[in-house]
N, C-alpha and C positions, 0 to 999 in steps of 0.2 A: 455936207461934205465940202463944200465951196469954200464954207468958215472955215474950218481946218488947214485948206488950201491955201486961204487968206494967211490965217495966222501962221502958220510954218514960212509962210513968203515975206512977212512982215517980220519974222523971228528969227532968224536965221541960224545964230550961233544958241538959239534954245532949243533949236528944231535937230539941233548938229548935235546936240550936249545928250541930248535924249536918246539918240541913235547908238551915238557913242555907250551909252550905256545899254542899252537894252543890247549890243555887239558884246559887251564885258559879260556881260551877265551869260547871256548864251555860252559863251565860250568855257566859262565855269563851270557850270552847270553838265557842258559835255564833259570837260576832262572831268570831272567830280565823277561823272559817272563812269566812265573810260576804268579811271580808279578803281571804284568800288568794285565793280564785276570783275574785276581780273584779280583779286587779293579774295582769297577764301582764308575761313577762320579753320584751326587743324581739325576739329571737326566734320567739317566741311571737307576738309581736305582726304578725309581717309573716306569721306563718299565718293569721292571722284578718284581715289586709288581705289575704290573696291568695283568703280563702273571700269576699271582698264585703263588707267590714264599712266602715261610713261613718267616717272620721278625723275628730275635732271636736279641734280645736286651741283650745284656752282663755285663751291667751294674749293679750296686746296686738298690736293691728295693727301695732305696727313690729316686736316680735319677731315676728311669721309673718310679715311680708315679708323678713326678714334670711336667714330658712329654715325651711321647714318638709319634711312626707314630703310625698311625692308626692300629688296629690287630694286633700288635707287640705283643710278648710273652716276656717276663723275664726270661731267661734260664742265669746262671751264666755260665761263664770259667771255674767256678771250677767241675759245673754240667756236664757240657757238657764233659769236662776230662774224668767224672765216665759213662759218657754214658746217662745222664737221660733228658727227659724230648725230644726229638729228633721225630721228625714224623720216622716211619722204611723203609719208602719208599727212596731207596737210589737216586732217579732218581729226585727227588723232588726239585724245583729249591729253593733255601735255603740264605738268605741278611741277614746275621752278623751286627748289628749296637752298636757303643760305643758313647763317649762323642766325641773323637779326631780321629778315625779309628786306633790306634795300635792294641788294645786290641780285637776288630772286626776280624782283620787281625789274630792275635794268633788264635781267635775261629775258625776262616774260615781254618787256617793250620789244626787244630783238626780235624774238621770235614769230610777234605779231607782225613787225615788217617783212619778217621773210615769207609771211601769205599764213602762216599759222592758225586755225579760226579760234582754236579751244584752249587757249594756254591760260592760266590760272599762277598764282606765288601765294605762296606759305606767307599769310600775317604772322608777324613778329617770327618769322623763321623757324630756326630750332630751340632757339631758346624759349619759346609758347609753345614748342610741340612737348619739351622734355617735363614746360610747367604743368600741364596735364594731364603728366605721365601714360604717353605715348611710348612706344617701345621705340628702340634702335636696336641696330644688330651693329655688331663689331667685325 
């Protein structure tokens, strides 16, 4: 242990370079995961609508009138920002759905900041749900 001691005190910007990295790497590795877990595949996704999980659709009112999943709700990004429109039950399992899943994904971030525990976005949105052939209702 003393060696070790030695050499990082003798090394300084390699003992710095090292850290440095091994700091990148952790950091990766959490958002990587962060990621993963909160993007379900539509399959996935109609498990977690069939445990009860509330559909927040993020879209524009003409795209969720054109189709959306079934019991979906119309809550905008911009809504959901100010807070409105959200069940209060923070435990509540919660599927983000957009056209392509980015915009999903931004709500889903939001929502975790507002104390949210279970929030989940539709991978590749609607357009993976419709390749599927997953139903909508009009």
């Amino acid at each position: 242990m003393d060696q070790l001691v030695d050499f990082a005190d003798n090394n300084k910007l390699l003992a710095l370079g090292l850290l440095a990295s091994w700091a990148a790497v952790m950091f990766y590795e959490l958002r990587l995961k962060a990621t993963t877990i909160s993007q379900v595949s539509p399959a996935d996704a109609v498990r977690v609508i069939n445990k009860g999980a509330m559909i927040i659709d993020v879209r524009s009112i003409d795209a969720y009138e054109s189709g959306r999943i079934v019991n979906a709700r119309n809550i905008t990004l911009e809504a959901l920002e100010t807070g409105q429109g959200v069940h209060k039950n923070k435990n509540k399992f919660l599927l983000a759905v957009c056209e392509n899943g980015m915009t999903s994904g931004k709500a889903a971030n939001v929502l975790r900041k507002a104390g949210f525990e279970n929030v989940f976005s539709l991978k590749g949105g609607l357009k993976q749900w419709r390749s599927e052939n997953l139903p909508l209702v009009k």
